[in-house]
C-alpha positions, 0 to 999 in steps of 0.5 A, a space after each residue: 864673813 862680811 865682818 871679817 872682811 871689815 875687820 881685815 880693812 880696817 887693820 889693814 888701813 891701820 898698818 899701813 898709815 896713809 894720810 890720803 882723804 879716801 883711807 881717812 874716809 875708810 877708816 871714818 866709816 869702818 870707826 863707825 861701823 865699829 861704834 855701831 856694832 859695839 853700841 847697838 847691834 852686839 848689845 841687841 844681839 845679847 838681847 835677842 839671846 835673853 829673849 830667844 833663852 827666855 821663849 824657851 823656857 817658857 816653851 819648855 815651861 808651857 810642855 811640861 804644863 800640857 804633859 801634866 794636864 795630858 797625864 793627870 787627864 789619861 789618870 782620871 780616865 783610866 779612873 773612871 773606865 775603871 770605876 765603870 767596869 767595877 760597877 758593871 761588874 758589880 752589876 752583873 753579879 748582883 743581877 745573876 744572883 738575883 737569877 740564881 735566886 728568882 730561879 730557884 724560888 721559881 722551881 721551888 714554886 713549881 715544884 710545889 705545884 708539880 706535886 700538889 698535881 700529883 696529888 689532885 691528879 691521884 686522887 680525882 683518877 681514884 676517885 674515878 676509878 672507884 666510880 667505874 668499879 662501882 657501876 661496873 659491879 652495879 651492872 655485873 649485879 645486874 647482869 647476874 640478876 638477869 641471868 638469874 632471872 631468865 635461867 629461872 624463866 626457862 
Protein backbone atom coordinates (compact mmCIF):
# COMPACT_ATOMS: atom_id res chain seq x y z
CA UNK A 1 0.00 0.00 0.00
CA UNK A 2 2.79 2.37 1.02
CA UNK A 3 4.55 1.59 -2.15
CA UNK A 4 1.73 2.27 -4.08
CA UNK A 5 1.52 5.47 -2.78
CA UNK A 6 5.31 6.12 -3.55
CA UNK A 7 4.68 5.07 -6.91
CA UNK A 8 1.44 7.44 -7.26
CA UNK A 9 3.98 10.49 -5.71
CA UNK A 10 6.46 10.05 -7.58
CA UNK A 11 4.43 9.95 -11.32
CA UNK A 12 2.59 12.45 -9.92
CA UNK A 13 5.73 14.59 -9.39
CA UNK A 14 6.63 13.95 -12.86
CA UNK A 15 3.70 15.16 -14.67
CA UNK A 16 3.41 17.85 -13.08
CA UNK A 17 7.20 19.08 -13.80
CA UNK A 18 7.75 21.74 -10.91
CA UNK A 19 11.20 23.25 -10.72
CA UNK A 20 10.48 24.24 -6.79
CA UNK A 21 13.54 22.77 -4.55
CA UNK A 22 10.99 20.81 -2.03
CA UNK A 23 9.60 18.67 -5.85
CA UNK A 24 13.19 18.23 -6.51
CA UNK A 25 13.84 17.21 -3.14
CA UNK A 26 10.98 14.64 -3.45
CA UNK A 27 11.81 13.40 -6.53
CA UNK A 28 15.66 12.84 -5.34
CA UNK A 29 14.32 10.78 -2.62
CA UNK A 30 11.60 8.82 -4.46
CA UNK A 31 14.85 8.19 -7.06
CA UNK A 32 16.38 6.71 -4.17
CA UNK A 33 13.71 4.80 -3.10
CA UNK A 34 13.37 3.48 -6.26
CA UNK A 35 17.31 2.58 -6.86
CA UNK A 36 17.10 0.98 -3.32
CA UNK A 37 14.08 -1.17 -4.30
CA UNK A 38 15.47 -2.09 -7.59
CA UNK A 39 19.09 -2.98 -6.34
CA UNK A 40 18.40 -4.38 -2.95
CA UNK A 41 15.24 -5.04 -1.54
CA UNK A 42 13.63 -6.95 -4.96
CA UNK A 43 16.81 -8.93 -5.52
CA UNK A 44 16.65 -9.92 -1.43
CA UNK A 45 13.09 -10.61 -1.69
CA UNK A 46 13.86 -13.13 -4.69
CA UNK A 47 16.47 -14.55 -2.44
CA UNK A 48 14.57 -14.99 0.35
CA UNK A 49 11.84 -16.86 -2.12
CA UNK A 50 15.19 -19.33 -3.39
CA UNK A 51 15.86 -19.76 0.09
CA UNK A 52 11.94 -20.28 1.72
CA UNK A 53 11.49 -22.81 -1.88
CA UNK A 54 14.62 -24.31 -0.88
CA UNK A 55 13.54 -24.73 3.26
CA UNK A 56 10.58 -26.46 1.64
CA UNK A 57 12.02 -28.77 -0.22
CA UNK A 58 14.21 -29.73 2.13
CA UNK A 59 11.10 -29.83 4.67
CA UNK A 60 9.47 -32.06 2.23
CA UNK A 61 12.56 -34.05 1.79
CA UNK A 62 13.28 -34.15 5.55
CA UNK A 63 8.88 -35.97 5.67
CA UNK A 64 9.30 -38.13 3.43
CA UNK A 65 12.50 -39.47 5.19
CA UNK A 66 10.75 -39.64 8.62
CA UNK A 67 7.41 -41.46 6.64
CA UNK A 68 10.12 -44.01 5.14
CA UNK A 69 11.71 -44.68 8.47
CA UNK A 70 8.46 -44.61 10.31
CA UNK A 71 7.00 -47.61 7.64
CA UNK A 72 10.14 -49.58 7.14
CA UNK A 73 9.97 -49.45 11.43
CA UNK A 74 6.06 -50.39 11.56
CA UNK A 75 7.03 -53.22 8.58
CA UNK A 76 10.03 -54.72 10.76
CA UNK A 77 7.63 -54.80 13.64
CA UNK A 78 4.70 -56.13 12.48
CA UNK A 79 7.81 -58.84 11.06
CA UNK A 80 8.92 -59.61 14.29
CA UNK A 81 5.34 -59.89 16.26
CA UNK A 82 4.62 -61.93 13.44
CA UNK A 83 7.75 -64.09 13.96
CA UNK A 84 6.84 -64.33 17.73
CA UNK A 85 3.41 -65.36 17.13
CA UNK A 86 4.54 -68.34 14.66
CA UNK A 87 7.00 -69.33 17.22
CA UNK A 88 4.61 -69.18 19.92
CA UNK A 89 2.27 -71.11 17.95
CA UNK A 90 5.07 -73.56 16.94
CA UNK A 91 5.67 -73.92 20.41
CA UNK A 92 2.09 -74.66 21.54
CA UNK A 93 1.91 -77.43 19.09
CA UNK A 94 4.85 -79.16 19.95
CA UNK A 95 4.19 -78.93 23.56
CA UNK A 96 0.68 -80.38 23.21
CA UNK A 97 1.94 -83.26 21.05
CA UNK A 98 4.42 -83.77 23.44
CA UNK A 99 1.33 -84.16 26.11
CA UNK A 100 -0.40 -86.15 23.65
CA UNK A 101 2.51 -88.23 23.61
CA UNK A 102 3.62 -88.31 27.25
CA UNK A 103 -0.13 -89.02 28.19
CA UNK A 104 -0.76 -91.79 26.08
CA UNK A 105 2.75 -93.82 27.14
CA UNK A 106 1.45 -92.50 30.68
CA UNK A 107 -1.96 -94.74 30.17
CA UNK A 108 -0.20 -97.15 28.02
CA UNK A 109 2.19 -97.71 31.28
CA UNK A 110 -0.61 -97.61 33.79
CA UNK A 111 -2.42 -100.05 31.93
CA UNK A 112 -0.13 -102.11 32.00
CA UNK A 113 -0.01 -101.87 35.61
CA UNK A 114 -3.43 -101.84 36.08
CA UNK A 115 -3.35 -105.50 34.70
CA UNK A 116 -0.34 -106.95 36.00
CA UNK A 117 -2.61 -106.00 39.29
CA UNK A 118 -5.01 -107.82 38.14
CA UNK A 119 -3.17 -110.83 37.72
CA UNK A 120 -1.22 -110.53 40.99
CA UNK A 121 -4.41 -109.67 42.63
CA UNK A 122 -6.16 -113.09 41.26
CA UNK A 123 -3.91 -115.15 41.74
CA UNK A 124 -2.80 -114.04 45.73
CA UNK A 125 -6.98 -114.42 46.43
CA UNK A 126 -6.88 -117.99 44.64
CA UNK A 127 -3.97 -118.67 46.26
CA UNK A 128 -6.04 -117.56 49.57
CA UNK A 129 -9.14 -118.88 48.79
CA UNK A 130 -7.38 -122.12 48.23
CA UNK A 131 -5.66 -121.82 51.62
CA UNK A 132 -9.31 -121.41 53.36
CA UNK A 133 -10.99 -124.24 51.46
CA UNK A 134 -7.91 -126.36 52.40
CA UNK A 135 -8.08 -125.71 56.20
CA UNK A 136 -11.79 -125.57 55.85
CA UNK A 137 -11.77 -129.27 54.71
CA UNK A 138 -9.08 -129.75 57.39
CA UNK A 139 -11.28 -128.79 60.04
CA UNK A 140 -14.63 -130.51 58.43
CA UNK A 141 -12.15 -133.90 58.40
CA UNK A 142 -11.55 -133.05 61.89
CA UNK A 143 -14.99 -132.57 62.96
CA UNK A 144 -16.43 -135.43 61.30
CA UNK A 145 -13.50 -137.48 62.97
CA UNK A 146 -14.67 -136.16 66.33
CA UNK A 147 -18.22 -136.82 65.36
CA UNK A 148 -17.00 -140.06 64.58
CA UNK A 149 -15.19 -140.65 67.54
CA UNK A 150 -17.74 -139.43 70.19
CA UNK A 151 -20.77 -141.38 68.29
CA UNK A 152 -18.38 -144.20 68.98
CA UNK A 153 -17.83 -143.16 72.68
CA UNK A 154 -21.78 -143.32 73.20
Amino acid sequence: MRTSLIIVSAMSLCLTRANNPATKMMKENIEDISRFLKLELVPDVKINNGYMEESFNLTIKTANNILDYVEKSMTETADKVEKTFQTIANNITNNFEEIIQKSSKNFNALQKLTIDNEVAIANDFTTKLNNVVAKIETRMKQHEDFMTTSVAVC
